[in-house]
N, C-alpha and C positions, 0 to 999 in steps of 0.2 A: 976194555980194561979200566978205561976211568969211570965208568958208571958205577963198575964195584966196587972202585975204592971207595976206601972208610972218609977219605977227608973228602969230596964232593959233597957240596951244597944242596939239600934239598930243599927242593920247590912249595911253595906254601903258596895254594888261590888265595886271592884278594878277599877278607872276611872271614879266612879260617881261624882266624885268632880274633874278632870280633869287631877291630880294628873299624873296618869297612862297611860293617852290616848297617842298613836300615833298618831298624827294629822299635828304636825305643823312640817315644815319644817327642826328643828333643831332635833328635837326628829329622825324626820325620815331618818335624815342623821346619826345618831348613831344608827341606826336598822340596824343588820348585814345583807348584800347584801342578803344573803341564805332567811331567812326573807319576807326580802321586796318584791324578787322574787315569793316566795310562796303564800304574799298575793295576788298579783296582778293576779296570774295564779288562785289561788280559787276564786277570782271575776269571773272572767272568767266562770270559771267552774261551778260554782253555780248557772250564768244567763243560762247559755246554758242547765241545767239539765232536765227543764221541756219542751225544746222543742224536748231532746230524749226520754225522758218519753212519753209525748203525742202521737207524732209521732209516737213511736215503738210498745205502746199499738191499737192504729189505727191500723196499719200493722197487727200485729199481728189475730184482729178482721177481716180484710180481709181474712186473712186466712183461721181463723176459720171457716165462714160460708160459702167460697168459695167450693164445691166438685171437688177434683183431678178429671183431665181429661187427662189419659195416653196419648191421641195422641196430647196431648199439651204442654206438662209440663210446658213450658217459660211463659204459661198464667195463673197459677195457683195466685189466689190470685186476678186475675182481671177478672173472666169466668163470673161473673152476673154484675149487674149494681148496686148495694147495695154493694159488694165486692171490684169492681173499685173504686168506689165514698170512700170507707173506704183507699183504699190503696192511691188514689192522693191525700185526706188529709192529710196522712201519710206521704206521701215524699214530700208534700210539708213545712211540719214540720223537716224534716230532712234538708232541703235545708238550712234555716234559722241556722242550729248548730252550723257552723263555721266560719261566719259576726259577730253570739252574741258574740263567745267566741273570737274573735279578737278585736272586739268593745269593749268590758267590760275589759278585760286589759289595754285596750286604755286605756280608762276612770278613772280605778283604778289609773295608772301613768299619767295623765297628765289633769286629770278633765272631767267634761262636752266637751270643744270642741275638745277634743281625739276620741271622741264617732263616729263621722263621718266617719274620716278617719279611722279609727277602722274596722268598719263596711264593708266600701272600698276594706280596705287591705285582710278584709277575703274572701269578695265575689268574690274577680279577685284572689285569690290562689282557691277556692275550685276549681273555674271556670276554671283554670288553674290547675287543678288535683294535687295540692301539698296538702291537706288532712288537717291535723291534727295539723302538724308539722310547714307546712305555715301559719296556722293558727296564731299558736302561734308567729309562728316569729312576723308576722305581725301586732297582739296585741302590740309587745313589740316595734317594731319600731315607730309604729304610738305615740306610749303614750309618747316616750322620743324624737321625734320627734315634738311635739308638745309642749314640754316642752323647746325648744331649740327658736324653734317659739316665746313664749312667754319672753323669754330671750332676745330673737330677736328686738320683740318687744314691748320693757319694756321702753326704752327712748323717745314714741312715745308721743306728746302733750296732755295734759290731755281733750284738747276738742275733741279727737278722738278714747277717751278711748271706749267707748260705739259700734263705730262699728268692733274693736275687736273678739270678741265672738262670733256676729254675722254674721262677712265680711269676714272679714282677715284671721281668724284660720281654718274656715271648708274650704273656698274656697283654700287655699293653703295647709292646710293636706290633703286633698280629690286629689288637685291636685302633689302634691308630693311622697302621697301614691300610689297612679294609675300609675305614673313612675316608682318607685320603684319597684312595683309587676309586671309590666308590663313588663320592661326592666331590 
């Protein structure tokens, strides 16, 4: 009965009226570095989860239905053609883990065209055998990098705003990031 009534208080999350949100600039310059770090690495992490989810469960299924062949053992998991086909799904889902998760911290710190070079920076560390860790680096540079870009260029004529986002940020992150991881 008192749920329906008309005079009960309704509930409002914390940030539904905007009150709360970190969003804008000045908020998120008073969000302790520790924080800020955390969000942008769970971005991260959060995109990247379903491509080792997917990925690992595939493998896994290669497994499964593949039969151990002692005089082979290195081919365990790819001995049928129903088993391969399970496992280069599988790792080709694993490949994609550390682009996403260097892309989406991009992204988190530095918007949309962080995403590229993002991406970039993770694919020439996997590629480059730094793992996990290049990853993340790479996340981080590209997103504040990007951020530096836009600083950069913020005094640029308003009739030239527009190729921006399009021109300017990915063709110069993608190509500063590729130096960076490169050399």
């Amino acid at each position: 009965t008192k749920a329906i009534s008309e005079d009960t208080k309704v509930y409002h999350a914390a940030g539904a009226d905007g009150s709360d949100d970190i969003s804008s600039a000045e908020e998120m310059a008073s969000d302790p570095i520790i924080r800020q770090i955390y969000k942008h690495l769970m971005n991260g992490v959060s995109h990247m989860l379903p491509f080792i989810i997917g990925g690992g469960i595939l493998m896994a299924i290669a497994f499964l239905i593949d039969p151990f062949n002692p005089a082979d053992p290195a081919a365990f998991g790819t001995g049928t053609p129903l088993a391969k086909m399970f496992m280069t799904i599988g790792k080709a889902s694993f490949q994609f883990m550390l682009p996403v998760l260097s892309g989406f911290i991009a992204m988190s710190i530095g918007d949309r065209p962080a995403l590229a070079a993002g991406f970039v920076g993770g694919y020439l560390t996997n590629e480059g055998g730094a793992g996990f860790l290049g990853a993340l680096l790479t996340g981080f540079i590209a997103g504040y990098l990007m951020l530096g870009l836009k600083k950069a260029f913020s005094r640029m004529p308003k009739t030239l705003e527009g190729i921006k986002p399009v021109l300017i940020y990915p063709v110069l992150g993608v190509l500063i990031m590729g130096i960076i991881t490169l050399y």
